[in-house]
MOPAC internal coordinates of N, CA, C and O (Angstrom, degrees):
PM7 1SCF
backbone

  N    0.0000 0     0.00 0     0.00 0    0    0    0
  C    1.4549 1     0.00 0     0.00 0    1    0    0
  C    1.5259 1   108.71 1     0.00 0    2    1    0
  O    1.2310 1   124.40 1   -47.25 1    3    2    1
  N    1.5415 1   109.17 1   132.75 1    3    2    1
  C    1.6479 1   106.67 1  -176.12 1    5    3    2
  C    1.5020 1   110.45 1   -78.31 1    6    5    3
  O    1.2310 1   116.65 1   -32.26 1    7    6    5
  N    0.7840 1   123.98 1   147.74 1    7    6    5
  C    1.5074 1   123.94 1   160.55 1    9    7    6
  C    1.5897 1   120.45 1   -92.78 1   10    9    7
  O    1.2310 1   118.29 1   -60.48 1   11   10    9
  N    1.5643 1   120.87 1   119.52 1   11   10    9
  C    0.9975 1   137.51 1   176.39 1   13   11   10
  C    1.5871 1   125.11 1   -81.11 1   14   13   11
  O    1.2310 1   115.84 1   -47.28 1   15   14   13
  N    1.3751 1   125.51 1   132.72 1   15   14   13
  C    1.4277 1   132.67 1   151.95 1   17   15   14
  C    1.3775 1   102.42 1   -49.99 1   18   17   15
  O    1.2310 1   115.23 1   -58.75 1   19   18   17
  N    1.3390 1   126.66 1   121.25 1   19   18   17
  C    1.4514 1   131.27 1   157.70 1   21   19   18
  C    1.9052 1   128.74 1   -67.13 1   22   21   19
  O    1.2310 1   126.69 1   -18.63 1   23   22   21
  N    1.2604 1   104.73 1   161.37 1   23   22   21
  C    1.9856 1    74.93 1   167.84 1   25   23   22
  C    1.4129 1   102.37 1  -124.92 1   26   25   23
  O    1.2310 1   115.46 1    21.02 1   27   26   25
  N    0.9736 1   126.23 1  -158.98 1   27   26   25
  C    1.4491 1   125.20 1  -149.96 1   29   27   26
  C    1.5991 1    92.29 1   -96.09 1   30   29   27
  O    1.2310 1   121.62 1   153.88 1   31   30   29
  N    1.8590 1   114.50 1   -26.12 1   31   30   29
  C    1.5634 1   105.11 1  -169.10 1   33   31   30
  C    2.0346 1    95.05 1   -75.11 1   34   33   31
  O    1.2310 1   123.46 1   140.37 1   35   34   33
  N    1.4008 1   110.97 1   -39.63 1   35   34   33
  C    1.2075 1   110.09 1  -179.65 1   37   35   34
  C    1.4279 1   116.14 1   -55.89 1   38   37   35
  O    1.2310 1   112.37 1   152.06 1   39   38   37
  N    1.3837 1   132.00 1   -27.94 1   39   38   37
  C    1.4229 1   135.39 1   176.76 1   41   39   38
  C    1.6120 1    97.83 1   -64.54 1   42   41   39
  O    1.2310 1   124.28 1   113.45 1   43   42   41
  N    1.0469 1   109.40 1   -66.55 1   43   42   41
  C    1.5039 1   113.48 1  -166.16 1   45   43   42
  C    1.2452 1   105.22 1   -48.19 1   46   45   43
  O    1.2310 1   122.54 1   130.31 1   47   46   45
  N    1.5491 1   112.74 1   -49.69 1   47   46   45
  C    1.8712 1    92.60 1  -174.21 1   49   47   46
  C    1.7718 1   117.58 1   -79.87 1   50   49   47
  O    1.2310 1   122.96 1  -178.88 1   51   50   49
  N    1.2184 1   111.94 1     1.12 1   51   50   49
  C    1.4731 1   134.21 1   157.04 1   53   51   50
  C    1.3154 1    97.31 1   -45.58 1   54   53   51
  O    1.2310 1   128.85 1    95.31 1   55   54   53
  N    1.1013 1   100.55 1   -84.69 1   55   54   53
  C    1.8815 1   119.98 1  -165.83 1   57   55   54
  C    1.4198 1   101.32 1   -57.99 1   58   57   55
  O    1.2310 1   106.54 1   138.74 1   59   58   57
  N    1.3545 1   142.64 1   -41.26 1   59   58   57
  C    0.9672 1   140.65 1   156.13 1   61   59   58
  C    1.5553 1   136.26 1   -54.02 1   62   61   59
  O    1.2310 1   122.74 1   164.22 1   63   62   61
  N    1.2437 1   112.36 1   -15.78 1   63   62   61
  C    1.1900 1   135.15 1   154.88 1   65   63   62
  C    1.1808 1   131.04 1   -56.54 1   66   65   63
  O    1.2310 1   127.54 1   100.90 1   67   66   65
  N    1.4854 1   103.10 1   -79.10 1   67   66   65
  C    1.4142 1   119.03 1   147.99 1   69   67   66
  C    1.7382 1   132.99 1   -11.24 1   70   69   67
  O    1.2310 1   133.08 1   108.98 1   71   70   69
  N    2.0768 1    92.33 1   -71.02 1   71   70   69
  C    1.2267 1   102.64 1   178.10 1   73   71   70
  C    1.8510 1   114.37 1   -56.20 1   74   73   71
  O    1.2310 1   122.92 1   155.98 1   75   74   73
  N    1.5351 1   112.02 1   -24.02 1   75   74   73
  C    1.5089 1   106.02 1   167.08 1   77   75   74
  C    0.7944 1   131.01 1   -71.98 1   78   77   75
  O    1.2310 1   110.18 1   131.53 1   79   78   77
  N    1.7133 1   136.05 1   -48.47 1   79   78   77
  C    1.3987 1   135.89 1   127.98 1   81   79   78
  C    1.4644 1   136.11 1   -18.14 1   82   81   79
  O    1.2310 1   109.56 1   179.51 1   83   82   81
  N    1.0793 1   137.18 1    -0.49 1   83   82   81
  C    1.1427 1   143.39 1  -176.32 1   85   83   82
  C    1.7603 1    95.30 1  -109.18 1   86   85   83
  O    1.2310 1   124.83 1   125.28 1   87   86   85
  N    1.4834 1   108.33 1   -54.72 1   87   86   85
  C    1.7352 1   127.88 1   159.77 1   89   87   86
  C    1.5581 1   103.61 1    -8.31 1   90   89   87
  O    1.2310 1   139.46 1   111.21 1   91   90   89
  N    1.4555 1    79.87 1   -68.79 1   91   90   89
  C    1.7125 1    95.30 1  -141.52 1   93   91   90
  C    1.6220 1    94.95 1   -76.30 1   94   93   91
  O    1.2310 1   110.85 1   144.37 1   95   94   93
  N    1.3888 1   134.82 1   -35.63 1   95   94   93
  C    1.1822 1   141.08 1  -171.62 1   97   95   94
  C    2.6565 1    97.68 1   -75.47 1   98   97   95
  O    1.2310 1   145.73 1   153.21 1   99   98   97
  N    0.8807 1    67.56 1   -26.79 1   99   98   97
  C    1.9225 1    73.04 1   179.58 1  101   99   98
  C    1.6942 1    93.83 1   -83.63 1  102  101   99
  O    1.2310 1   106.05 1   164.96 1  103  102  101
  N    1.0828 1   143.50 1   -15.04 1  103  102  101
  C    1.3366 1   132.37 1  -160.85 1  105  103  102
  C    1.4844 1    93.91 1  -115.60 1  106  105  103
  O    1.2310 1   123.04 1   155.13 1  107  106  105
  N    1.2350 1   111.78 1   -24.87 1  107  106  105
  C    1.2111 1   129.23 1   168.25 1  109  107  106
  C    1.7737 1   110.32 1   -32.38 1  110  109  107
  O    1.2310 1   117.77 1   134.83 1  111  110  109
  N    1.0132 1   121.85 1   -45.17 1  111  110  109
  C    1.3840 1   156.18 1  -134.38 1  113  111  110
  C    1.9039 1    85.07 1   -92.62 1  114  113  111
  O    1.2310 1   125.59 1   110.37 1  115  114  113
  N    1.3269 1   106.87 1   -69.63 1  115  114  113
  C    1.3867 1   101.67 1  -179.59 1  117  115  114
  C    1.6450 1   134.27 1   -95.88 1  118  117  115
  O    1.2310 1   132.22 1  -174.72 1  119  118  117
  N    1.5860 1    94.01 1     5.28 1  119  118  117
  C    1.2505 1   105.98 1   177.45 1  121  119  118
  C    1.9631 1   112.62 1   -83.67 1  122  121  119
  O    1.2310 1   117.92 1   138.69 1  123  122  121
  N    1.4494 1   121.56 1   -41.31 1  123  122  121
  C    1.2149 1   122.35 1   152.82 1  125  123  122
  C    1.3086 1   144.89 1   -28.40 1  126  125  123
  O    1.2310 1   121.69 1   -47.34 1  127  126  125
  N    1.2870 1   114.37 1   132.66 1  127  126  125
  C    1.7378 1    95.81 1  -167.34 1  129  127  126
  C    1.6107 1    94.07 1  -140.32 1  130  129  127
  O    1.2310 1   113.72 1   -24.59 1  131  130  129
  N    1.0591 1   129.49 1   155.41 1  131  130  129
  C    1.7053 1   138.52 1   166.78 1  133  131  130
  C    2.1383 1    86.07 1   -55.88 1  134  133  131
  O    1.2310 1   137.25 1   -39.16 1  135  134  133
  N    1.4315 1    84.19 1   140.84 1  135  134  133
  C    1.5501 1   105.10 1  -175.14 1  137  135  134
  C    1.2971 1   124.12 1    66.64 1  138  137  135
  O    1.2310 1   113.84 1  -157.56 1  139  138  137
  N    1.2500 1   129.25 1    22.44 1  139  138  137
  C    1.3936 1   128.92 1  -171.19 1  141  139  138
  C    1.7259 1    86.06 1   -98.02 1  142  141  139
  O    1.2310 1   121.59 1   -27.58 1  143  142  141
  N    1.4553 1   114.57 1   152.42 1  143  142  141
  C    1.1850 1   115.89 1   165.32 1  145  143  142
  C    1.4945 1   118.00 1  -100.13 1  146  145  143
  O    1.2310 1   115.92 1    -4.85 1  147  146  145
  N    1.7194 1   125.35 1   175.15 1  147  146  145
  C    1.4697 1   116.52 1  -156.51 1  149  147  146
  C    1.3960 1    95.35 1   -91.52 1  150  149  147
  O    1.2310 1   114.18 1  -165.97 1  151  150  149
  N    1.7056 1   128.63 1    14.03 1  151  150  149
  C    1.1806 1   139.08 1   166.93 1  153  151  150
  C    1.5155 1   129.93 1   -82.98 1  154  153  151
  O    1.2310 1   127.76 1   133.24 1  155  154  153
  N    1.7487 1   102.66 1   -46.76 1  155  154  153
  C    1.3686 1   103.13 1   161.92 1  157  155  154
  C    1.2841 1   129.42 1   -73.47 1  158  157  155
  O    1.2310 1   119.18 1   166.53 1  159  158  157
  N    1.4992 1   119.17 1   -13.47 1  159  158  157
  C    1.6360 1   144.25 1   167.24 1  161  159  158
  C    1.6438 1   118.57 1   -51.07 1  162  161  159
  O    1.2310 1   134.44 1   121.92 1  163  162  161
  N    1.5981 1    89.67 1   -58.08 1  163  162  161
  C    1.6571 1   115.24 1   162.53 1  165  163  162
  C    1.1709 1   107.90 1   -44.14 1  166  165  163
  O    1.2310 1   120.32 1   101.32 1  167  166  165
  N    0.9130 1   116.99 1   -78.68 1  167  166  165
  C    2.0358 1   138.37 1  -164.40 1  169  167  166
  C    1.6787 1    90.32 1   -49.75 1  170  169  167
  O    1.2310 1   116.43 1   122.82 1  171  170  169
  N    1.3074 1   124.38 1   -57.18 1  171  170  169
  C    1.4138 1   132.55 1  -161.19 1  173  171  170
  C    1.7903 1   102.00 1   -66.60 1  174  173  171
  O    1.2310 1   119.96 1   142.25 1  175  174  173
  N    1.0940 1   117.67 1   -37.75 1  175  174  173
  C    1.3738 1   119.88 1  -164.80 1  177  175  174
  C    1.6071 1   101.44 1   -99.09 1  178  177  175
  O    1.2310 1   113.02 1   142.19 1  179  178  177
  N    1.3105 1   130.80 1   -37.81 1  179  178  177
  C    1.7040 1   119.82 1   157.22 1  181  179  178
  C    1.6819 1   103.81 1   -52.31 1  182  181  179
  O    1.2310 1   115.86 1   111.79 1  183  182  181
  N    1.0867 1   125.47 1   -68.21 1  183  182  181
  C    1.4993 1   123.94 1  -153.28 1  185  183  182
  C    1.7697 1    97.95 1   -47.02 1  186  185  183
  O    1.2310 1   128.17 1   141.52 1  187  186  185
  N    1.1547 1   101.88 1   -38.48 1  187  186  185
  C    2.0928 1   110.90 1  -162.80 1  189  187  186
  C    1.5460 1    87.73 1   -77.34 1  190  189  187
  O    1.2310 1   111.76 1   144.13 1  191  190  189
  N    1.8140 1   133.13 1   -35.87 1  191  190  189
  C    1.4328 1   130.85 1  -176.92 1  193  191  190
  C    1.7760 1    96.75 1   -60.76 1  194  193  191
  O    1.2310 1   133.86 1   130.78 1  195  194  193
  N    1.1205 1    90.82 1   -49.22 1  195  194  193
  C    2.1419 1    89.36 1  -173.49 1  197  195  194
  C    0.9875 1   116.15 1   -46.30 1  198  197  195
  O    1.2310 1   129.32 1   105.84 1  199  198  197
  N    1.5742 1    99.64 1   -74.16 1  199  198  197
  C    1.3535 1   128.85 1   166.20 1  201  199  198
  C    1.6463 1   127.58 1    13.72 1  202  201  199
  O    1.2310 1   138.16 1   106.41 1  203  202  201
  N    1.6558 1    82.42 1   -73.59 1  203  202  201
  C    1.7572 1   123.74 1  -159.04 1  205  203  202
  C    1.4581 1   101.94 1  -111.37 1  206  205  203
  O    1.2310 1   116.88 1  -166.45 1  207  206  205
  N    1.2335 1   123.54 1    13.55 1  207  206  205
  C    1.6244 1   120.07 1   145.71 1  209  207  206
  C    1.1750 1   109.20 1  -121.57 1  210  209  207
  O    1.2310 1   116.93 1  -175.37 1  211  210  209
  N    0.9763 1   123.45 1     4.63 1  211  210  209
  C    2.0142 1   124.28 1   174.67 1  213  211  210
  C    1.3242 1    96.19 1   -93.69 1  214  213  211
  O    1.2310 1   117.77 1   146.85 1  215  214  213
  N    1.1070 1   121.84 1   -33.15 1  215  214  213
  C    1.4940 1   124.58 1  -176.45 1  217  215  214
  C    1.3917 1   108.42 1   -60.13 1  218  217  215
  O    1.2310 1   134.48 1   102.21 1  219  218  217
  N    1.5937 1    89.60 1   -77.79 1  219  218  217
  C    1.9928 1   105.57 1  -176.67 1  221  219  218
  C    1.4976 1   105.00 1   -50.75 1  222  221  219
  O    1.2310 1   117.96 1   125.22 1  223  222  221
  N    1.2059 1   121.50 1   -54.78 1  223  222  221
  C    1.6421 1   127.79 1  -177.18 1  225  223  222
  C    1.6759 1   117.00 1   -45.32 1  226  225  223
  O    1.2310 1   118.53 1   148.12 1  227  226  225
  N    1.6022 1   120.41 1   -31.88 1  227  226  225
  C    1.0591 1   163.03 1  -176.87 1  229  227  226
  C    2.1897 1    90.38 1    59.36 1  230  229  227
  O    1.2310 1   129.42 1  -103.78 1  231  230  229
  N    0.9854 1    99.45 1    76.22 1  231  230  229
  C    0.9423 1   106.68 1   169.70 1  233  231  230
  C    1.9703 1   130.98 1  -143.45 1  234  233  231
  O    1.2310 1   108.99 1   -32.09 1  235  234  233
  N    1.2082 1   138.23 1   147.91 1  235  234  233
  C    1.4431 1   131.65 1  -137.83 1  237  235  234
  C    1.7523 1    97.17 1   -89.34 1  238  237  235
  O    1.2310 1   128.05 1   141.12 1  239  238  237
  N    1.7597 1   102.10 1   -38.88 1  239  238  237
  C    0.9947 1   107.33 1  -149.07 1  241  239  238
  C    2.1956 1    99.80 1  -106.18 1  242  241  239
  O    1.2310 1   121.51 1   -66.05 1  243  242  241
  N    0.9430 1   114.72 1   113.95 1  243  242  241
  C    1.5626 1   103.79 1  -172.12 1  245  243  242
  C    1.5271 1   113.40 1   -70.76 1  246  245  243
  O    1.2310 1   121.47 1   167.44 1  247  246  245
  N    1.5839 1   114.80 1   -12.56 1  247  246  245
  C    2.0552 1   103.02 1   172.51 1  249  247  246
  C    1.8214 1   101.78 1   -86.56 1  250  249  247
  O    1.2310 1   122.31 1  -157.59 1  251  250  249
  N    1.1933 1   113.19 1    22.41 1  251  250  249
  C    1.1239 1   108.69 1  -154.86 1  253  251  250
  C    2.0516 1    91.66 1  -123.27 1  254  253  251
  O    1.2310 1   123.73 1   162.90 1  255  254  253
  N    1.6986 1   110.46 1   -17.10 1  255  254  253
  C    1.5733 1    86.02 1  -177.47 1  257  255  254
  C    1.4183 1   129.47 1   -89.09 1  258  257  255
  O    1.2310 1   122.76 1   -10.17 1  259  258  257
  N    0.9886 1   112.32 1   169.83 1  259  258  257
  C    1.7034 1   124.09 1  -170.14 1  261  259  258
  C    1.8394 1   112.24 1   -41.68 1  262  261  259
  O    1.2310 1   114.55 1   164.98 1  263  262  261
  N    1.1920 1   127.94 1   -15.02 1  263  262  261
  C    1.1451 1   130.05 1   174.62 1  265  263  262
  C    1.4043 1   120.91 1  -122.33 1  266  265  263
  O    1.2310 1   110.50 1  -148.07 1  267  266  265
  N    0.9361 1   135.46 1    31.93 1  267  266  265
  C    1.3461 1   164.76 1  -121.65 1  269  267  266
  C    1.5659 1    91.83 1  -125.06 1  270  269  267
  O    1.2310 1   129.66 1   132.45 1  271  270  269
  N    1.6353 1    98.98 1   -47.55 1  271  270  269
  C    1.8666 1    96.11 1   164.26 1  273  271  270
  C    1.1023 1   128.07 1   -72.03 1  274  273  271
  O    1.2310 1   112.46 1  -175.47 1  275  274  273
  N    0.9870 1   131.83 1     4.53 1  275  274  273
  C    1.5198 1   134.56 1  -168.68 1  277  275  274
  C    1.6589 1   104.41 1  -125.10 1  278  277  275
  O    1.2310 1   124.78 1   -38.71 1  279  278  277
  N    1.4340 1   108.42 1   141.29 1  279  278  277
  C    1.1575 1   112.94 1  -177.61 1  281  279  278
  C    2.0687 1   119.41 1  -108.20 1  282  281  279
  O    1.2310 1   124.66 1   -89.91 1  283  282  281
  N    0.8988 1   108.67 1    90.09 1  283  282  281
  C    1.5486 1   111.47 1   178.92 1  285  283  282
  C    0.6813 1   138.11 1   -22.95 1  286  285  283
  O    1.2310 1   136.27 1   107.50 1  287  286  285
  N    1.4603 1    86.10 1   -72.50 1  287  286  285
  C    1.8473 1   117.88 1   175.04 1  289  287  286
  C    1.6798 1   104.17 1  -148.64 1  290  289  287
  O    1.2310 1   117.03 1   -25.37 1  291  290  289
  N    1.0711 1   123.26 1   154.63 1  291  290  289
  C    1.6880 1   128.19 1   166.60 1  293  291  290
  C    1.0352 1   109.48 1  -119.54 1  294  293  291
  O    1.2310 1   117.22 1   -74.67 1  295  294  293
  N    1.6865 1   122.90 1   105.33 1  295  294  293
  C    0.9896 1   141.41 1  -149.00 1  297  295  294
  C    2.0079 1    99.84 1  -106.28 1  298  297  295
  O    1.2310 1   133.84 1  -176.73 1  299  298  297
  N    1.3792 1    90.85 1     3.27 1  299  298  297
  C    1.5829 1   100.86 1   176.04 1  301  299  298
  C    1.4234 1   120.99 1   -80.80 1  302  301  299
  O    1.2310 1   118.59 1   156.38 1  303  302  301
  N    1.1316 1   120.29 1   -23.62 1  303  302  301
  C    1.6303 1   115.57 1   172.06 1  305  303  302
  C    1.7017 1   106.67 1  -112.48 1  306  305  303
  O    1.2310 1   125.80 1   -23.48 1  307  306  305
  N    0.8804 1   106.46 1   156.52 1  307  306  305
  C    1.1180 1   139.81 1  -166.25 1  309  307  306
  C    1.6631 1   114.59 1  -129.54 1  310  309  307
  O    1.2310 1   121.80 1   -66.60 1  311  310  309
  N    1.4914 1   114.17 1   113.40 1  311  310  309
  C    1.6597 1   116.66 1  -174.13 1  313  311  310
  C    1.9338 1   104.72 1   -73.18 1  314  313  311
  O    1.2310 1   131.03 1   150.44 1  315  314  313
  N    1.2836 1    96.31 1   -29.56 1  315  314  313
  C    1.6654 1   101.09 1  -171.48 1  317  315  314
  C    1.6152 1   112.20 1   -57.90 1  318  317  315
  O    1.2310 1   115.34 1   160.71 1  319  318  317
  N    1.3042 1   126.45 1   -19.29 1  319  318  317
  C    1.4711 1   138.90 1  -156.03 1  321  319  318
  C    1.7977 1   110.27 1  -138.23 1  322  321  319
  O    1.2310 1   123.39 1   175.47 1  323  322  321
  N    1.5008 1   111.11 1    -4.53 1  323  322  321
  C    1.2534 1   113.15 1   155.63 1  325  323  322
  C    1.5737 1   121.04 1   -67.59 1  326  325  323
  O    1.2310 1   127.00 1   -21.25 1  327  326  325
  N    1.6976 1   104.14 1   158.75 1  327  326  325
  C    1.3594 1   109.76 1  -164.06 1  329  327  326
  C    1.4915 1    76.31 1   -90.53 1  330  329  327
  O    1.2310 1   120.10 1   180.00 1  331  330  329

């Protein structure tokens, strides 16, 4: 994998990224309930990821915003269920 020079608009939506993710993981807090499974959790925390970059991004479609290349976090594996 190459490593890229960033530019200052790519930092910002970095940091802006971030600052949504941090959001959604603090709301996290009261959105949980005894008996929820780590499925409806999932579902709950993508929809608020879409959500809340279609918003900020101001855009309709979420495969469609400006950071869309960049990867945050990969919320696809899971350490609990690795071999």
């Amino acid at each position: 994998m190459q490593h890229r020079i960033k530019t200052e608009a790519q930092i910002q939506a970095m940091r802006e990224g971030g600052r949504i993710i941090a959001q959604i993981y603090a709301d996290l807090k009261t959105y949980v309930q005894p008996g929820m499974s780590e499925l409806e959790i999932d579902a709950w925390v993508a929809t608020q990821i879409k959500k809340q970059f279609t918003l900020c991004f101001g855009r309709c479609d979420f495969d469609n915003t400006p950071v869309t290349d960049h990867i945050f976090m990969d919320f696809r594996f899971n350490p609990m269920y690795s071999k």
